[in-house]
C-alpha positions, 0 to 999 in steps of 0.5 A: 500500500502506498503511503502519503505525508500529511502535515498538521500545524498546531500552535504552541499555545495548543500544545501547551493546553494539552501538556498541561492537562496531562501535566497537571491531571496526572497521578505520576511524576512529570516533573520533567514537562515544567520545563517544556510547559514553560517554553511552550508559553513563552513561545506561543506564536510559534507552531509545530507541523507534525507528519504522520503517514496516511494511505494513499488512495487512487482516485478513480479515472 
């Protein structure tokens, strides 16, 4: 099966939303995710572009 790239770009200030949900709503140790939680605030502007692989369907002629 042939696979195509797919781009989603999210900006920091999501991402941050996120980790701090599992930051703060987890019963373990993240104490290692400070770190990234503050980076990600004082870059929110920024965006992440992740790429994930979908499969690649032929379009019928």
């Amino acid at each position: 099966m042939d696979y195509k790239v797919k781009e989603t770009e999210i900006k920091y200030s999501d991402l941050v939303t996120i980790i701090s949900g599992l930051y703060f709503g987890a019963d373990e140790d993240l104490s290692n995710t400070e770190d990234l939680i503050d980076f990600l605030n004082e870059n929110e502007d920024s965006t992440a572009v992740i790429q994930s692989l979908t499969p690649f369907i032929k379009e019928a002629e």
